[in-house]
C-alpha positions as CSV (number, residue, x, y, z in Angstrom):
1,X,0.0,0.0,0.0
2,X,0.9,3.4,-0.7
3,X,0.3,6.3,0.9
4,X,1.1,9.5,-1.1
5,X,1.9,13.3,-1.0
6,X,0.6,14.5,-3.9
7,X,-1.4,17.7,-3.9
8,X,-4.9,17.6,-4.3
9,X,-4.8,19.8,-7.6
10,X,-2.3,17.4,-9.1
11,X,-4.7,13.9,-8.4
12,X,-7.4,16.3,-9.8
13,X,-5.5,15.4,-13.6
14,X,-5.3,11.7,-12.6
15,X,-6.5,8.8,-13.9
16,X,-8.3,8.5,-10.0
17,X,-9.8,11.9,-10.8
18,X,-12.3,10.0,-13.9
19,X,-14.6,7.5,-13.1
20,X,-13.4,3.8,-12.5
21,X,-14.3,0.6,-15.3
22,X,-17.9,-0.4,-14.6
23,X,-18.0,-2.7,-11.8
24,X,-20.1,-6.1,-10.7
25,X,-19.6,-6.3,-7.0
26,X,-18.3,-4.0,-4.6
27,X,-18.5,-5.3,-0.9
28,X,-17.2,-3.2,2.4
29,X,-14.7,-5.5,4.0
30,X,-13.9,-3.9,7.1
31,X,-13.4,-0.2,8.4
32,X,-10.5,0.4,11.1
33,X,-9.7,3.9,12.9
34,X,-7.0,4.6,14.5
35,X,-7.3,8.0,16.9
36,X,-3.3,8.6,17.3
37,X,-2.6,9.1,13.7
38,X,-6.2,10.6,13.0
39,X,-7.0,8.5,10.6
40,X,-9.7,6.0,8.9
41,X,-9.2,3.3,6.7
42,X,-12.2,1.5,5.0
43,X,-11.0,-1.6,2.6
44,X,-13.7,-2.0,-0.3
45,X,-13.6,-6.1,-2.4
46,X,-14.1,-5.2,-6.1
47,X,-14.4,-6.7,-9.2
48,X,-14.0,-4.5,-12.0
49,X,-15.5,-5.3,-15.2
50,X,-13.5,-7.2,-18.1
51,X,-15.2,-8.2,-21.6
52,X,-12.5,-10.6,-22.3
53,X,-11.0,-11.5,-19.3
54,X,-11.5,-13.3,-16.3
55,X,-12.7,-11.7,-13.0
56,X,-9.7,-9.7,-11.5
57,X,-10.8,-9.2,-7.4
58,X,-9.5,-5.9,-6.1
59,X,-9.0,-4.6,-2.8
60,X,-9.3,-0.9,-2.3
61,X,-8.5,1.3,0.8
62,X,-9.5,4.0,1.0
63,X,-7.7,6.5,3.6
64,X,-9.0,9.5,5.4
65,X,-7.4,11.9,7.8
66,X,-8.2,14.3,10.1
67,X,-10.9,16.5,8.2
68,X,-8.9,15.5,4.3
């Protein structure tokens, strides 16, 4: 996992700024906080759809700190 320190107006002109391939499940796997470092991870299970390729199960986190 990767944590980064990109500025916001910079992952604005990312490829996470667009929408994400169509999906066919998306499941919450677990949420965990953690008070010292003011932060909140939630893990997501997706599978992103592929016309010609098997199903490829992802798991996102998605971070949040403080107020960000």
């Amino acid at each position: 996992m990767i944590e980064t320190q990109v500025p916001e107006a910079e992952l604005a002109k990312s490829c996470l700024a667009g929408p994400l391939p169509a999906t066919s499940r998306i499941e919450i796997d677990a949420q965990e906080s953690n008070a010292v470092e003011q932060v909140v991870d939630s893990y997501h299970n997706v599978d992103f759809d592929a016309d010609d390729r098997p199903i490829n199960p992802q798991t996102i986190l998605v971070r949040t700190r403080g107020t960000d």
